[in-house]
C-alpha positions in Angstrom: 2.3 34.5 6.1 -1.4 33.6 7.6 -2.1 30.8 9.4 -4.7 28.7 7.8 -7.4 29.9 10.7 -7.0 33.2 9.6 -7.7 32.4 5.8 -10.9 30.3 6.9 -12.2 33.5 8.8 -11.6 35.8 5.8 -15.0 36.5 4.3 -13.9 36.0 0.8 -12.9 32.0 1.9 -15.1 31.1 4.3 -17.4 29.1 2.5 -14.1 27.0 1.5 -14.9 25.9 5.1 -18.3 24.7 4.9 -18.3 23.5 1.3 -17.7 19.7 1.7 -16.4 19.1 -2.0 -13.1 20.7 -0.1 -13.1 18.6 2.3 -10.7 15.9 2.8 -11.8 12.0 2.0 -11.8 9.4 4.6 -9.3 7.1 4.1 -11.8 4.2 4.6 -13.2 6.4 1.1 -9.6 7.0 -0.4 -8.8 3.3 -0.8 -10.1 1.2 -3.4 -11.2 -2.4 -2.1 -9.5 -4.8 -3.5 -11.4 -8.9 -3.0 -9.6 -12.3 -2.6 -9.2 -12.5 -5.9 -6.5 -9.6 -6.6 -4.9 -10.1 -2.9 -1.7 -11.8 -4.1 -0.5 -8.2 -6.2 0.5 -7.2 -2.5 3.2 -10.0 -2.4 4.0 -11.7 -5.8 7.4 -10.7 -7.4 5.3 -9.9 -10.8 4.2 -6.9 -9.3 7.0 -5.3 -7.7 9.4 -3.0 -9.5 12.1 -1.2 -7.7 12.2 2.8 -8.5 16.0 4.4 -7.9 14.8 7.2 -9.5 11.7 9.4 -9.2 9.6 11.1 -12.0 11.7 14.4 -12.0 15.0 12.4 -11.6 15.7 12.8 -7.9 16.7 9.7 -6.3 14.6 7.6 -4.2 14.5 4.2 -2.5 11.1 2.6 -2.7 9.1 0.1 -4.6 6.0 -0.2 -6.4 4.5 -2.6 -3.6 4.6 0.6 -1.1 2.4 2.5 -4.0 -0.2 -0.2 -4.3 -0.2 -0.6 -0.2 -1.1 3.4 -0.4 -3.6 3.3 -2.9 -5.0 -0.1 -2.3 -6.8 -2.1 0.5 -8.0 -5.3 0.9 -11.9 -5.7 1.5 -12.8 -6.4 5.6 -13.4 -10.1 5.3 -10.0 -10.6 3.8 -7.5 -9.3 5.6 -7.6 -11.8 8.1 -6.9 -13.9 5.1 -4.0 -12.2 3.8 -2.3 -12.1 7.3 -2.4 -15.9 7.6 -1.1 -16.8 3.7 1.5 -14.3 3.8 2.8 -16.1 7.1 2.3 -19.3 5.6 4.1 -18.1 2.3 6.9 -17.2 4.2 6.8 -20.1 5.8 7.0 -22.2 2.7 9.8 -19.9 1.6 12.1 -21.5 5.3 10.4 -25.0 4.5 12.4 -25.1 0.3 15.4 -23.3 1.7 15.8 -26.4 4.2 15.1 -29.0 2.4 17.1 -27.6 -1.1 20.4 -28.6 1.1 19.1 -32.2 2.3 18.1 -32.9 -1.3 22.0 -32.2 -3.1 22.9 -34.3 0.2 21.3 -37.3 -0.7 22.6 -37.2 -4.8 
């Protein structure tokens, strides 16, 4: 088998090369931007769906949530944003947890 480097210098493909519609994207250009707006897909149970199996039947472990993180980004401006509610929604999640027990305590 060739290298790739050898294929390039072949005369027949070396336009493949220079041509940019074979080039790869960016991934800045690969990902769609996704505003405020749609940010809580990323984290909301609604959206995530766990595969066991794959599309030709071989097992896998992943979820849907790792497919939209690939495909996905949120815009500049608002990933500060999602970094500080998804602490605070975790955070929320420890706050119910504690008080759930103080509340059958008091009835």
């Amino acid at each position: 088998m060739s290298s790739q480097e050898e294929i390039l210098r072949d005369g027949r493909f070396s336009c493949v090369a220079r041509d940019p519609r074979f080039w790869e994207m960016p991934e800045k250009e690969r990902k769609i931007k996704i505003d405020k707006r749609f940010r809580a897909m990323f984290h909301d149970k609604k959206f995530k769906l766990k595969y066991t199996v794959d599309k030709r039947g071989r097992p896998v472990n992943y979820t849907s949530t790792e497919n939209l993180r690939k495909f996905y980004a949120l815009s500049e401006s608002d990933t500060d944003l999602s970094e500080n509610e998804s602490k605070e929604h975790t955070e929320k999640k420890k706050k119910k947890k504690k008080a759930k027990p103080k509340a059958e305590a008091d009835s």
